[in-house]
N, C-alpha and C positions, 0 to 999 in steps of 0.2 A: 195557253192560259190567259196573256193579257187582249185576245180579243175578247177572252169571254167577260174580263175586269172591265175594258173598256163597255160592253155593252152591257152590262151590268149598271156601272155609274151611270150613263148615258138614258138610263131610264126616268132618272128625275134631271135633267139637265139643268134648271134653274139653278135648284139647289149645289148642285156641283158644283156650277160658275159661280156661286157666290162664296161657296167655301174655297176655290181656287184665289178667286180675286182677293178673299182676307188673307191668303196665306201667302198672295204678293205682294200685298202690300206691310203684311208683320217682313215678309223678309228683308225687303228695300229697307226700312225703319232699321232692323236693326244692322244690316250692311250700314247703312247710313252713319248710324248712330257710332260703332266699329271703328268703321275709318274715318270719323274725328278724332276717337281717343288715338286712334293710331301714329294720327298725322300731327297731334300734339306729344306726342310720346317720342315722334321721329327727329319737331322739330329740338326738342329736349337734346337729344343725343349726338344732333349735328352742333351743338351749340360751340363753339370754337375755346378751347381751353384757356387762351392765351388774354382771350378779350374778357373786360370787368367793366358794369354797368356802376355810374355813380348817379342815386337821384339823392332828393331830400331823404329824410329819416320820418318827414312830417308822412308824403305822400308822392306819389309818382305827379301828381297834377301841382305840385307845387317846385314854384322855379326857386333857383337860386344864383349868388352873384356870378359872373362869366369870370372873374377876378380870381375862381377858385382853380380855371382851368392850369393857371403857369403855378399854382399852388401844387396840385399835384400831380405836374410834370419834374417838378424838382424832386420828387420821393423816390429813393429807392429802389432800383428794380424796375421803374415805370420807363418804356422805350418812345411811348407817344400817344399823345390825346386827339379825342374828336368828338366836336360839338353834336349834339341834336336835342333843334328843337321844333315839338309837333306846333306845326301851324292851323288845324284847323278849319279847313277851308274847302269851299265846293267849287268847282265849273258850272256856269250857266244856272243850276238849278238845286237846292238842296238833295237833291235825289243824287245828282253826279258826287258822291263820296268818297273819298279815296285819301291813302295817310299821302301828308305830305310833309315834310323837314327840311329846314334848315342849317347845314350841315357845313364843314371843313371840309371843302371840295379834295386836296391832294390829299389830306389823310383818311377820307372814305375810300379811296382808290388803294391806299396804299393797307390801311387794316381790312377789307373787304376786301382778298382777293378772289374770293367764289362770282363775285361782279366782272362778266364780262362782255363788253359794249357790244353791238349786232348793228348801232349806225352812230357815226358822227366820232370823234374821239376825244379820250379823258383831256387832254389838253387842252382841247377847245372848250369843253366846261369849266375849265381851274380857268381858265382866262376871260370867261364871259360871264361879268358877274349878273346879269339877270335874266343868266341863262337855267335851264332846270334840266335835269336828268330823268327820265322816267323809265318804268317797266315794259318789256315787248307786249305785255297783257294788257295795261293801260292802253298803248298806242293803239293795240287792233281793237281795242272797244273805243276808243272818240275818231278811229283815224285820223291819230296825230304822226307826223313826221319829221325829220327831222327840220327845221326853218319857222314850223309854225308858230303864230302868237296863240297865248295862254294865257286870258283871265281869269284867275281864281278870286272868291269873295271868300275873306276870314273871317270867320264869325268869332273869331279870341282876338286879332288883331284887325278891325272894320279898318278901314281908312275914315275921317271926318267926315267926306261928302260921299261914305256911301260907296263908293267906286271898287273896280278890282284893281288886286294886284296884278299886274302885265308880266308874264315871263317868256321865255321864247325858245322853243325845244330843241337842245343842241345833242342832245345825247339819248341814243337806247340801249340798254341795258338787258339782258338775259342770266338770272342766276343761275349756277350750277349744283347749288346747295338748299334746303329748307331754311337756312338761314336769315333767307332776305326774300319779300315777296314779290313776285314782280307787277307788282299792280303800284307800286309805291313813284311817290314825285318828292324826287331831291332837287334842291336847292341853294343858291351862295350864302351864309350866315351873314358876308359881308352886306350883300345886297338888303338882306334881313335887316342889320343893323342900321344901313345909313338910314332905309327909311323910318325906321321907329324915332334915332335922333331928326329927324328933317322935319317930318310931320307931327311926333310927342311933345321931343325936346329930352326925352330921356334914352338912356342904353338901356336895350332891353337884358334879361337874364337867358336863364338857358335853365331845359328840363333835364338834359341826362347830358353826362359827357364819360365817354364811352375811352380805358386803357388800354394799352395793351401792354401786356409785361415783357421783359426782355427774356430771350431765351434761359433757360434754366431756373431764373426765379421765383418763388413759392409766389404762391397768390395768396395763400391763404392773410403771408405776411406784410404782403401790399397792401390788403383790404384795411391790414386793423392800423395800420399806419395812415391811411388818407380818412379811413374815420374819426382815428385820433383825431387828428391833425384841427379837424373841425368842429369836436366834441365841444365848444366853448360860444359855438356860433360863429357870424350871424344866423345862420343857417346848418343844424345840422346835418352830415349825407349817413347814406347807407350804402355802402360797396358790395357787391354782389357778381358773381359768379354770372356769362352768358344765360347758364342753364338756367341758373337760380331766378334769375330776372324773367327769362322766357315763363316759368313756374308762377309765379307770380304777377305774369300779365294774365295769365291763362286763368287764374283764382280769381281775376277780377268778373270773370262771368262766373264764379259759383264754382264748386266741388264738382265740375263735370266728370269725369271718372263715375262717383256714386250715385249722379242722377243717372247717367245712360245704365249703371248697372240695375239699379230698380226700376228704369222702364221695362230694358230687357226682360227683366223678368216676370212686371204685369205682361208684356205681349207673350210670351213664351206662355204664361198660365192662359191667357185671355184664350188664343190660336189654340191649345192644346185641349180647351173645355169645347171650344166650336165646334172641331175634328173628331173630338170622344163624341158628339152629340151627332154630329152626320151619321158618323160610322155605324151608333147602335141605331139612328132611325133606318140605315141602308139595311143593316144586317137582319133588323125585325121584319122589313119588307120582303126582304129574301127567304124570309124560312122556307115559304112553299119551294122553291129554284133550288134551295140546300137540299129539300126533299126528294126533289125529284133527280139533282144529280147523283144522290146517295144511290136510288135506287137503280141506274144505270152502269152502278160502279163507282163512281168516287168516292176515293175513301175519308177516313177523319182528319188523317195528316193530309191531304188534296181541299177539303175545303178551308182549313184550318189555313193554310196557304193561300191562297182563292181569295179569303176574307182579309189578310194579311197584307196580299198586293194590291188589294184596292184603297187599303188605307196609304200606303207608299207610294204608289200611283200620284193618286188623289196630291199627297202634301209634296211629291217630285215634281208632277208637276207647275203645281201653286210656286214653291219656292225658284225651281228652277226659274219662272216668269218674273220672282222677285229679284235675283242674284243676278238675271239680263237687265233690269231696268235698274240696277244702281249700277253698275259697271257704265252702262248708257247715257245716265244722267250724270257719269262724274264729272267730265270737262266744264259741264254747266254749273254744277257745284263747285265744280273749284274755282271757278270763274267767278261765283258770285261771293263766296266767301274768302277767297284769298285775302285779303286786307287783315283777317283776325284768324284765320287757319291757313296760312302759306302752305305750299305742295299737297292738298288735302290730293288724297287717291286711296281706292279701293285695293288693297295688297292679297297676295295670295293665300297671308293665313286670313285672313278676314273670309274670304270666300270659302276657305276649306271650315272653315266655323259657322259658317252659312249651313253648307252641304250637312253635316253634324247636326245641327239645331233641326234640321229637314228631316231627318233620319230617323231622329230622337222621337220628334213629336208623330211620324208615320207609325212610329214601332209604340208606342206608346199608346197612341188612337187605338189601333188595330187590335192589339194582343186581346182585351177582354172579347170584343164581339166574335175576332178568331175563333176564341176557347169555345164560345158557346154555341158558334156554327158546326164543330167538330163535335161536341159533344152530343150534339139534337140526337135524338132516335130516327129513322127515316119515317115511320108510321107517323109517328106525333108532328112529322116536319109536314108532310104530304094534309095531315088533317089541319093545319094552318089555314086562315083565308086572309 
């Protein structure tokens, strides 16, 4: 049966190939689309319990005094703090973008323990202060190694004349968790600081500074304590939960979740009308071929089949070339979007919802023209032209 599928479709072959290539590229789209939410859903769940995000109350882009940090390390339940804060800033060219922070070198080490180094070691960063730590993914995109100098230009903190800031790569990093991405460039706070006083004349603040609770400790009772704490100003914070925070960076591009669920579902209708529209122009063309296999012997349930597997053919095909070329293109995907989806990858229910959605819209397509190939008369199929 499927040579006769095959050589059946293969009679209008343009149009085949063009309803293949749509139904590779709705599948890619929504693989695609899939394993974002997935990889934002993963990073969610890796979020570490024990770690609590402190920014303003106003806004995540708005800093606050560094003064707050020994404030609430004195609270309760809190076992130790770590500065970050986003810098801003490119290599060489606005195009080279990648996050970079300046941070609490031994307390990143010591709350981050999914961080672990692949060249140079943690000691040699905690002691060189204008020294930076980066991701094995950054490295194999600049081929940077350990020793090299590193200009970065901040576009939040410029220098007066224009210049970069100089760092010099003492450390690489490989995360073992979606926690942290590895495309990210760590930083001294200190080294941070002196130059803000050297070149402003003032201390800078700081965007988030990051707890960790002592074992056992409710979080929930940490949070509303260092919120208190600040309820009066200068600066109100907002204490938040890993998750919560991760939740909320992710909101900052939009309700993703309900936009990919209403693409989905225009591409699932768009593909599914494409397919119904192949199939009945294939199945009209067929009548005489219905005709003449009837009269040879094929029966209603044999064409009814016949019509059936070319629509599943047909969208097996198409998707099958779609669910290779997003599994293909993930490295380069994650590659390129790591910085704002860490660990992005294509997972197995993702691909088994691929397979599913293929399925769907084959059985779908097929079943009317099916009916009505099985139903023809052989006489009236044979007087067809």
């Amino acid at each position: 049966m499927w040579k006769l599928v095959r050589r059946l479709l293969l009679k209008h072959p343009i149009r085949s190939t063009l309803t293949v290539a749509s139904l590779t590229v709705a599948l890619f789209l929504l693989c695609f689309l899939r394993s974002v939410i997935t990889t934002l859903e993963a990073g969610v769940e890796a979020a570490d319990q024990k770690r609590l995000w402190v920014q303003s109350a106003v806004s995540l882009f708005v800093d606050f005094p560094v003064s707050y940090q020994a404030k609430i390390e004195s609270v309760d339940g809190v076992r130790e703090t770590c500065k970050w804060q986003w810098f801003g800033g490119y290599y060489q060219e606005p195009g080279n973008f990648f996050a970079q922070f300046a941070v609490d070198p031994p307390e990143l080490f010591d709350m981050w323990p999914e961080m672990t180094m692949v060249a140079g070691t943690e000691e040699e960063f905690i002691a060189r202060q204008n020294g930076c730590l980066i991701g094995e993914a950054l490295a194999t995109q600049f081929g940077w190694s350990v020793g090299d100098k590193v200009p970065i230009i901040s576009a939040i903190f410029p220098k007066p004349d224009g210049g970069a800031w100089e760092f010099e790569v003492i450390g690489i990093y490989r995360p073992t968790r979606n926690t942290l991405d590895n495309r990210t460039f760590f930083f001294h706070w200190k080294y941070f600081e002196n130059v803000m006083e050297q070149v402003w004349g003032i201390p800078p603040q700081v965007g988030v500074i990051v707890l960790e609770a002592e074992e056992g400790a409710q979080a929930t009772e940490i949070m509303a304590r260092v919120d208190t704490m600040f309820e009066n100003g200068p600066q109100r914070v907002q204490t938040t939960t890993e998750a919560e925070f991760t939740r909320q960076f992710v909101s900052m591009v939009g309700n993703v979740p309900r936009l990919v669920g209403f693409i989905g579902i225009g591409v699932f209708l768009a593909i599914l009308l494409g397919t119904v529209n192949t199939m009945l122009m294939a199945a009209r063309e067929q009548t005489h071929d219905v005709g003449i296999l009837k009269a040879v012997g094929f029966t209603d349930g044999s064409m009814f089949r016949l019509l059936l597997a070319q629509s599943l053919f047909l969208c097996g095909f198409g998707g099958g070339l779609g669910i290779l070329l997003a599994l293909i293109t993930q490295p380069g995907i994650s590659k390129a979007m790591g910085t704002f989806f860490p660990g992005y990858a294509v997972q197995m229910g993702t691909i088994g919802e691929a397979v599913a959605f293929t399925l769907a819209v084959g059985v779908l397509a097929g079943i009317v023209p099916a009916l009505n190939a099985s139903r023809l008369e052989t006489v009236e199929a044979l007087r067809d032209e």
